[in-house]
N, C-alpha and C positions, 0 to 999 in steps of 0.2 A: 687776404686782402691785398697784400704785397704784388701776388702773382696776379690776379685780377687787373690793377693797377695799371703792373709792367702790360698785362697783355691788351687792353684797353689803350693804352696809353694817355692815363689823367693819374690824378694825385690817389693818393689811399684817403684825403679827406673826401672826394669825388666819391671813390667806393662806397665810403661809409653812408653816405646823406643817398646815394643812389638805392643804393641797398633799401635802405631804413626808411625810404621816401620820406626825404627833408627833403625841404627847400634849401638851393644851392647850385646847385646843378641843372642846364637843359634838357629838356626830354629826351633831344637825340641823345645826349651824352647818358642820360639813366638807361635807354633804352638797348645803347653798346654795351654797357656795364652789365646790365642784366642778362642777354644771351649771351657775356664771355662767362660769367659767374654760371649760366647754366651749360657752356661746353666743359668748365672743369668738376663739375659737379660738387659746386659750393652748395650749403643749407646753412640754414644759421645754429647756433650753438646755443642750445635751449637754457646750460648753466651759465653761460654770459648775457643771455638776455634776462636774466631773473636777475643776476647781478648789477644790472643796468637800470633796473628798474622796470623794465620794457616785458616783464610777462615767463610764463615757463612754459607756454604752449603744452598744457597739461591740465584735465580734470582731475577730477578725483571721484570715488564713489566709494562708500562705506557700508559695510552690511552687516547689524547688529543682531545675527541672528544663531541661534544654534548651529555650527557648521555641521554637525549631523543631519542637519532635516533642508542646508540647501542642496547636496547631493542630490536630492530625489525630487528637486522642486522644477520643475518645467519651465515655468513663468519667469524666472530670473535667469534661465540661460538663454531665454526668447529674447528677453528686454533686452538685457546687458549688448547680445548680438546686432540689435535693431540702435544700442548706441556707440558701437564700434564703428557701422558703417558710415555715421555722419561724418563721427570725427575723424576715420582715416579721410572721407573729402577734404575734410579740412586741417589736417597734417594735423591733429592734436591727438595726444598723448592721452592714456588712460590711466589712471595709477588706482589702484583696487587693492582693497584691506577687509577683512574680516576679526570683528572684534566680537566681544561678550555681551556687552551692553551700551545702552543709548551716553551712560556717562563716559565708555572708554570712547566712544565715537567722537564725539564733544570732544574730550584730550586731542585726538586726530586731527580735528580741525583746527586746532589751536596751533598744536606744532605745523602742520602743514603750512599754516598761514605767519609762522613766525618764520620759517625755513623757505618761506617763498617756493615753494614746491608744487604748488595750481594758482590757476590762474580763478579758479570755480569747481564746484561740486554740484553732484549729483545726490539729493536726499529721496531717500525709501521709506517704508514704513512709517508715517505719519501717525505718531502717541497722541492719546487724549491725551497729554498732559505732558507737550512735547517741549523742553528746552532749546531745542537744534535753530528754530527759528530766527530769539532772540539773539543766540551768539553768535550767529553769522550777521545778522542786523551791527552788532558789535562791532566785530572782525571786520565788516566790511565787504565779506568775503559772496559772490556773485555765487546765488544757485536756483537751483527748478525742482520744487518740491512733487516725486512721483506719486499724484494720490491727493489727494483734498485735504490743506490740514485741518484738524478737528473746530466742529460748531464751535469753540470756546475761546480759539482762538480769535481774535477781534485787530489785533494790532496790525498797524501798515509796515508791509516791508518792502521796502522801495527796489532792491538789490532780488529780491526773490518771487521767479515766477514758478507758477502751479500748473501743471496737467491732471485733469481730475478725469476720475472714473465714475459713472455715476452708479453706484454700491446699491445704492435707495430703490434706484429705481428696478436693475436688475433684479432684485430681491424681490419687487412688487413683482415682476412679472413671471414667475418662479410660481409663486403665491397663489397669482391668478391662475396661472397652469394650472398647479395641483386641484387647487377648488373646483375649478372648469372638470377633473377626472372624478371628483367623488372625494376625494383623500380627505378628510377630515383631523386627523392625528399625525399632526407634520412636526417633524424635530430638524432641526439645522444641526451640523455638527459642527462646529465655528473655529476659527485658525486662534492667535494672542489675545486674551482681553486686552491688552494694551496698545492695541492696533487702533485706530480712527475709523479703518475700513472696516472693523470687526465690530466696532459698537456700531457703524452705522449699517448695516446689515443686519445686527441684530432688534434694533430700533424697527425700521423699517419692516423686518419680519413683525412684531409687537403691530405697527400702528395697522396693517394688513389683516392682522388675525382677529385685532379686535373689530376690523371694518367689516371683513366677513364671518363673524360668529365661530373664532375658531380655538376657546378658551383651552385647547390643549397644545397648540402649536408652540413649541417650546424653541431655544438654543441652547446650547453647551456648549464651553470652550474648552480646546485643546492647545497643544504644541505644535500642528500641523502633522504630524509625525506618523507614519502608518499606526504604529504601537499605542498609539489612544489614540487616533479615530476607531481601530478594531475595539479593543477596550469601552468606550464607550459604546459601539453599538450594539455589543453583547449587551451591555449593562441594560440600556431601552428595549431590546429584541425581549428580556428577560421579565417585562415585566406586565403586569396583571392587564392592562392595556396598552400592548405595544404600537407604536407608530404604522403607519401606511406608506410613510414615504419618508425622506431622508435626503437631507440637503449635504451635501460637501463642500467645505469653502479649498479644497483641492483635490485633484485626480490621484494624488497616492493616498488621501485618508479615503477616497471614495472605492477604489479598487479592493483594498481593507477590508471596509465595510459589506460588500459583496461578498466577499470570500466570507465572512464570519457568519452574516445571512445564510449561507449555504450550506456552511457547516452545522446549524442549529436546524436542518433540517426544514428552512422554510424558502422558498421561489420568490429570485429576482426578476420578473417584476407581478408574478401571482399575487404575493402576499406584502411585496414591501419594493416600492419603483424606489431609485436610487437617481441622485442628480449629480453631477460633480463639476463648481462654479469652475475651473480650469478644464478646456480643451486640451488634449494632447495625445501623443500614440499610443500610451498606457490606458486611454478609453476606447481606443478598436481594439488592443491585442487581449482584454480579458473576455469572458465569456460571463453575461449576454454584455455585448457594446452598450457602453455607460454612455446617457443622455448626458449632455455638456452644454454648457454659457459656452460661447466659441466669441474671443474677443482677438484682436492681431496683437499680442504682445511686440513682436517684433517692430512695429508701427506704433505701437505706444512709447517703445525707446528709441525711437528716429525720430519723433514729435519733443520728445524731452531733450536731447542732443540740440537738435535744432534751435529747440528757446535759449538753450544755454548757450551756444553760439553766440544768437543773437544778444544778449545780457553782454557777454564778451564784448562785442563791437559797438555797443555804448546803447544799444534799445532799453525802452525802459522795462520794468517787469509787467508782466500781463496772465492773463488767466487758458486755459485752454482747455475745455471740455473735449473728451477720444468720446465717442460713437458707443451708442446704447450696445452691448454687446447681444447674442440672439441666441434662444436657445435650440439647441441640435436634438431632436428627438431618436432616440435611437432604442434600442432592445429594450432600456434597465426602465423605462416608462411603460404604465398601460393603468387604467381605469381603476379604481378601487374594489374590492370586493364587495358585496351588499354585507 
């Protein structure tokens, strides 16, 4: 500020209010201050402005998931990248943590929001039976929930906007697919029960089946993990009336499941069509190309950045539905057998 000052030639209280846009100072005079501050290539200092009160120019995002199974997950290096790009527009920081559970995440915010460490957070994975809302409602603490929180949730939270996928609906037209092919004996292979998007998917499959007569349409949850979706579709492939068709709620349990089909001797998509709710390159590179829900991950975390911005600069919180996603027909589909 010193140097600024001298080179400007005004007071370092001039810098500071020019800087900070307070009132004080003339526009010309903020306007000198500001292209000297940009020839010595001043930025502000993100630990003194948390110290100040004035912000840490910094989110946050938390991911309470088995770190073995996000390795392989597509969807989260889509997102995360589509909210990288907002916030290098807007010079914020990202600060990302991998924890075990929804209760160490919850600690997370706590300390974060004691240590003035974000300014906001980014929440994932929406639990039936989610705490995260309330204690940010608490904290005080500004975020954009990725994902619908659960039917059960009822409470206003004034500080926290939603970007919702609509799970329900995709699922109905999945449904309607297969029924439109013949398939009659449809299994979903399903990601956490503790997920929001996972009971409402499997809900949705339920009020579907019962709408078209299809009392063997089942779900089963996994880990997300290749290692039980295969597991699992052994176990249905295995049994006295196995399935026609087979839902993924990702591209690596669906890939999995392909392969084990094959191995049991029976034709993807002769004997059993394969769908996998995640688009990704792991659906062209296996043999036959796995039909895919094709949704813009990447635009789905530029939509979430964006709200959170906005939350930042004093909007209030709001709702945002992302776009039905469509399904990609490709090899791992075809007709049911009679």
């Amino acid at each position: 500020m010193k140097d600024i000052a001298q080179r400007a030639g005004v007071s370092e209280s001039a810098v500071s209010f020019a800087l900070n846009d307070r009132p004080g100072v003339s526009e010309v005079t903020r306007d000198r201050v500001r292209r000297v501050a940009e020839q010595l290539g001043w930025r502000p200092s993100t630990a003194a402005r948390a110290l100040s009160g004035e912000g840490s120019a910094t989110v946050g995002l938390v991911l309470a998931r088995p770190a073995a199974t996000l390795g392989v997950d597509s969807f989260f290096l889509q997102l995360i990248s589509g909210i990288q790009e907002i916030l290098s527009e807007r010079q914020l920081g990202l600060l990302f943590q991998v924890v075990e559970d929804v209760h160490a995440e919850c600690a997370v915010y706590r300390r974060w929001w004691a240590e003035h460490r974000v300014d906001g957070v980014l929440v994932v994975d929406p639990r039936t039976d989610d705490p995260r809302p309330d204690l940010l409602d608490e904290l005080g603490l500004p975020g954009v929930v990725i994902g619908a929180l659960p039917a059960g949730d009822t409470g206003r939270h004034p500080g926290l906007s939603q970007v919702r996928a609509d799970d329900a609906g995709a699922m109905a037209a999945i449904v309607g697919r297969l029924h439109e092919l013949g398939h009659r004996r449809i299994v979903h292979i399903a990601g956490l029960p503790s997920l929001a998007h996972t009971e409402r998917r499997i809900r949705s499959l339920r009020i579907e089946a019962d709408r078209r007569g299809l009392p063997e349409a089942r779900s089963l949850t996994t880990d997300y993990s290749d290692t039980q979706g295969a597991a699992v579709t052994r176990r249905v492939l295995e049994e006295d009336r196995p399935p026609t068709a087979l839902i993924y709620d990702n591209d690596v349990m669906a890939a999995a499941g392909a392969a084990v089909t094959t191995r049991l001797g029976l034709s993807v998509p002769g004997d059993v069509s394969v769908i996998s709710w995640e688009d990704s390159a792991l659906c062209r590179l296996v043999r036959p190309w796995l039909t895919a829900l094709s949704r813009d991950s990447v635009t789905f975390g530029r939509i979430a950045a964006t709200e959170l911005a906005a939350l930042l600069d004093g909007g209030g919180a709001r709702t945002v539905q992302v776009p039905l996603p469509r399904l990609i027909e490709r090899e791992s589909l075809a007709p049911a057998r009679p």
